[in-house]
N, C-alpha and C positions, 0 to 999 in steps of 0.2 A: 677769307670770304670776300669777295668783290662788291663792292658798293651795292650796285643792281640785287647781289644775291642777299644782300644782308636789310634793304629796302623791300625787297619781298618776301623775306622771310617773316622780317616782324610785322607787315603788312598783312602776311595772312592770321597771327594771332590776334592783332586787331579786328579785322574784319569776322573772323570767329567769333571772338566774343560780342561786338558791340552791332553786326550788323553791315551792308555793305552800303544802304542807303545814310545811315544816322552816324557813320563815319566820315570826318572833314578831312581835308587835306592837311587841318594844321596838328591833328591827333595825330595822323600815318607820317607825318615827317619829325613828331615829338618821339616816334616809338623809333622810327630808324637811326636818331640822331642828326639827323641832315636839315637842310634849306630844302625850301618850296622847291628855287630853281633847280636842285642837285636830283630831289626827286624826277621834276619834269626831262632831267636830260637823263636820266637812265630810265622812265620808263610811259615817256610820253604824255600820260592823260590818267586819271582815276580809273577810267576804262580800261586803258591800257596795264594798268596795275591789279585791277580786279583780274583781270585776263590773264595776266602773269600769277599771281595769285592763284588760281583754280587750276594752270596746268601744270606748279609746280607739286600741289594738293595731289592733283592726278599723279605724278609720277611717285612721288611717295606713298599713296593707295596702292598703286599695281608691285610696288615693292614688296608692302608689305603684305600683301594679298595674293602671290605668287604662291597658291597652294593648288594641291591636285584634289583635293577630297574634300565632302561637305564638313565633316567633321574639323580637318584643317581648317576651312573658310570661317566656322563658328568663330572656335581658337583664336584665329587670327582678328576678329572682329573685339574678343574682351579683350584681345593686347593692347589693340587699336583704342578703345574706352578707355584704357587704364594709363595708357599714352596721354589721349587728348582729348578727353572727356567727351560726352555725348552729347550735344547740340543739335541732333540733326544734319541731315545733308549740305552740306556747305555748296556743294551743283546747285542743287535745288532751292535754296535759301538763293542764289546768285541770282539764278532764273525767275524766284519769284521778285526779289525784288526791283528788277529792271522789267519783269514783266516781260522777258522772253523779246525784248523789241531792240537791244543792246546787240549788235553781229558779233563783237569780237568775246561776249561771255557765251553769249547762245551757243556759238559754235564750239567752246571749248566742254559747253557742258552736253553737248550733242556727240560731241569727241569720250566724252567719262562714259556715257551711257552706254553705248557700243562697243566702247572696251571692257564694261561691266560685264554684258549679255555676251559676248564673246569668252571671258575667263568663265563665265559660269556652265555657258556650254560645253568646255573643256572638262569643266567638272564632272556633267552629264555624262561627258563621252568617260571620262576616268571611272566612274562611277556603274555604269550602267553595261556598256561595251557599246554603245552605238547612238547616234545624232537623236536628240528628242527634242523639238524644239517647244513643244507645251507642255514638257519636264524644264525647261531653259527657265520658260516666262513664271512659270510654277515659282522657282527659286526666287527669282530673280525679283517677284512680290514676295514673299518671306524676308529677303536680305533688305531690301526697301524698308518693307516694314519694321521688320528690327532697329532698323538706323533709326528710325523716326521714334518708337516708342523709346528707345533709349533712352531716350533724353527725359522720359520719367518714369520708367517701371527700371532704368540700370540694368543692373546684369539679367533679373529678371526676363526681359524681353529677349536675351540671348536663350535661355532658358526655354521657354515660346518658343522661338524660330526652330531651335532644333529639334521641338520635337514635334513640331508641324513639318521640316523637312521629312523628318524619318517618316511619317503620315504618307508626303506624295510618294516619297521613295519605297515605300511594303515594308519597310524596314520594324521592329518591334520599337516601341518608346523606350 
């Protein structure tokens, strides 16, 4: 693993857990094992790590999230908890706490969202046989929500979601 990747790797377990504002520079370079300056020269700025951060996050979500069916997409959500526990949206924790004024997290969390709404209409089309874009948004608040409640009802809120999906979907409970 190359410096940069091994620097944002444990960068994003920091950041998960402790927060992306109440995280210093001298925590993120105690978890990579590195100097300030080794950090600054592979990943420019906090900013710039926060950002590498959330699109490394992203590629890893659509990995593991590369399903066809709502039922898959649950599945895939307690592997993801049981993975890396439930915290909340780590996007949306970014955005709140830069407050959406940061361009290079905004846009990377502008970039998760649209690849979300997009895998999930995929789902729709898998699912359904044809484009429903207020079946998409339908989801796509269930899956949100799920993310969120996770982080105190556990598995329970998986529990929730699917059987408010099968609800929008006519499907029986």
């Amino acid at each position: 693993m190359s410096s940069r990747a091994a620097i944002v790797t444990s960068a994003e377990q920091v950041f998960d857990r402790h927060g992306f504002a109440a995280t210093g520079m001298d925590r993120l370079t105690a978890a990579a094992g590195v100097s300030t300056r080794t950090l600054y020269k592979h990943v420019g700025s906090k900013t710039g790590l926060m950002a590498a951060v959330l699109e490394l996050r992203m590629e890893r979500f659509f990995v593991q999230f590369d399903v066809d069916s709502v039922d898959a997409l649950f599945t895939a959500f307690e592997e993801w908890i049981a993975a890396e526990g439930a915290r909340g949206c780590l996007f949306l924790r970014a955005l709140a706490e830069t407050g959406g004024l940061t361009p290079e997290v905004a846009d990377v969390v502008a970039a998760y969202r649209e690849r979300l709404r997009e895998m999930l209409g995929r789902i729709v089309v898998h699912e359904t046989g044809h484009d429903d874009g207020d079946l998409t948004d339908q989801l796509l608040v269930i899956f949100e929500g799920m993310t969120s409640t996770a982080s105190y009802l556990g598995p329970r809120a998986v529990t929730a979601a699917r059987g408010a999906a099968a609800l929008v979907l006519g499907r029986p409970r």
